[in-house]
N, C-alpha and C positions, 0 to 999 in steps of 0.2 A: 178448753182450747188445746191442750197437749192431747187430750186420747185425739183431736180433731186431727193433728198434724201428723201422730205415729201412724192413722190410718190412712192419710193420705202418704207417707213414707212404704206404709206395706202395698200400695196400687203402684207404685213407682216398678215392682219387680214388675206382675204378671203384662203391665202395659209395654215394657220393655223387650220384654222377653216376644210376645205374640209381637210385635213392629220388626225383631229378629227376624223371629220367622215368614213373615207376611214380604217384609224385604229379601231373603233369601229366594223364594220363591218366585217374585218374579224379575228379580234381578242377577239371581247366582251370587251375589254379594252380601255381606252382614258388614255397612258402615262401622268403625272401628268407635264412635262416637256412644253408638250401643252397651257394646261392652263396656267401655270407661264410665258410661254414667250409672249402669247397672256395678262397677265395681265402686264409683267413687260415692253411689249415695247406701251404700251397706257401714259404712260407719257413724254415719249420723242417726242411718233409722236402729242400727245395733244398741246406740248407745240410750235413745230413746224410750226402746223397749225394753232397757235395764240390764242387759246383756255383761257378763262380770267379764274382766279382761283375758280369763283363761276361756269362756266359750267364745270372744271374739279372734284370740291365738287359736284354737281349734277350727273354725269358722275360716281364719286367714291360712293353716294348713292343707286344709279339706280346697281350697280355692287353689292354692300353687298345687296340687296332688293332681287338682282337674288339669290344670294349665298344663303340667310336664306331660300327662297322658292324652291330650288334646295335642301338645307337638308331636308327641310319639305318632297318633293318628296322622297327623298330617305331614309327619317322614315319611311315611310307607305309603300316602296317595288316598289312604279313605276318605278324609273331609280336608275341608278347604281352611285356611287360614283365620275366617271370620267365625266359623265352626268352632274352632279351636279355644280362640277368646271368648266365645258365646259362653263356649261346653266351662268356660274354668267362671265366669265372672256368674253363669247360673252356679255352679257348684259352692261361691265363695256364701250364696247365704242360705244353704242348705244346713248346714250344720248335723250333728251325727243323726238326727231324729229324720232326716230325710236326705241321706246319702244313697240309700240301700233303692227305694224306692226311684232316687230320679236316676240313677242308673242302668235300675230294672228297666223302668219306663221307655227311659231314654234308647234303650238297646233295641227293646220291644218294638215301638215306633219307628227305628230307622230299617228293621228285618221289615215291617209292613209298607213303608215307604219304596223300599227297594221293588217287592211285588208289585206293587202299586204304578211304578214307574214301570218298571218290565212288562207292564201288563200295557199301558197306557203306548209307550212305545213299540208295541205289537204291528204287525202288518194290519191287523185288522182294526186297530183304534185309531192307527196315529193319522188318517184322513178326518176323522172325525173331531179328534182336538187339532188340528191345524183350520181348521172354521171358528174354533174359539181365537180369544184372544189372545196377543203375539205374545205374552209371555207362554200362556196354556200348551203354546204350540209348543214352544220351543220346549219346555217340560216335555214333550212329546219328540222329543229329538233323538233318535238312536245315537250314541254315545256321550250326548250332553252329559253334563257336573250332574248331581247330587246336590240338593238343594237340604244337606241335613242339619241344618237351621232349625225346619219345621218338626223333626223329630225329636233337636235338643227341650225345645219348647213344650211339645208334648210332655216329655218330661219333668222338664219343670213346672209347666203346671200341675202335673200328676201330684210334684211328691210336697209341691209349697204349703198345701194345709198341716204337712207334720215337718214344715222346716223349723232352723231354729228360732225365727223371730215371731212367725205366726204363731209358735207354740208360745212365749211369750207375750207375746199381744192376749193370748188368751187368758192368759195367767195375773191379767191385768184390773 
């Protein structure tokens, strides 16, 4: 029964995380209920998967690091508010073994995102996504938001197989 529960505790991220971004997308918004259950169920599944109290202190650094640098971003206008607790409460269960990765990812993803969008709000596409649906469209809006939600996400799913509790659940 316990390995039954730690693994439904490690589905808790990745289902979280992609509802982020799926939310983002077509609402421009990441409910704040996201982040808080992605940050408030990482100490039950941490301590689950046997996690010592110095990688959950490390684990809880690695998360305010993301947090201060997610407000920094959304001082200066790159993402939005929901971004920002997205980008710190995925960082919080990254741990050092997938810091390097979802940031990589994460960065990687939002440079293709950008194209993506630029490309998509083009004169020449954005008749063609305003026939899809009203969110499609509006993603097709010259100057609309950044929906970079779906980029944090990409990220963290990239780098969740070398986080610290999957590496733990493995070790199990």
């Amino acid at each position: 029964m316990p390995h039954l529960l730690q693994t439904l505790l490690l589905f808790v991220f990745p289902a979280l995380v992609v509802i982020g971004a799926m939310r983002d997308a077509v609402s421009f918004t990441i409910p704040n209920w996201i982040s808080v259950a992605l940050a408030a169920a990482f100490l039950p599944a941490a301590l689950l998967m046997g996690a010592g109290p110095a990688q959950i202190g490390l684990a809880c650094l690695i998360g305010l690091g993301a947090l201060i640098a997610g407000m920094g971003m959304f001082a200066v206008g790159w993402i939005g508010g929901g971004d920002a607790k997205l980008f710190a409460a995925a960082g919080l269960w990254m741990g050092l073994g997938g810091l390097l990765p979802y940031l990589l990812v994460t960065a990687l993803a939002g440079g293709a995102l950008a194209v993506t969008l630029l490309a998509l709000r083009s004169v020449w596409l954005r008749p063609i996504a305003a026939r899809g649906p009203g969110w499609f469209g509006r993603l097709a809006t010259p100057g609309e938001n950044v929906p970079y939600g779906i980029a944090i996400a990409f990220g963290a799913l990239a780098a969740f197989p070398e986080s610290l509790l999957t590496t733990l659940f493995r070790g199990l």
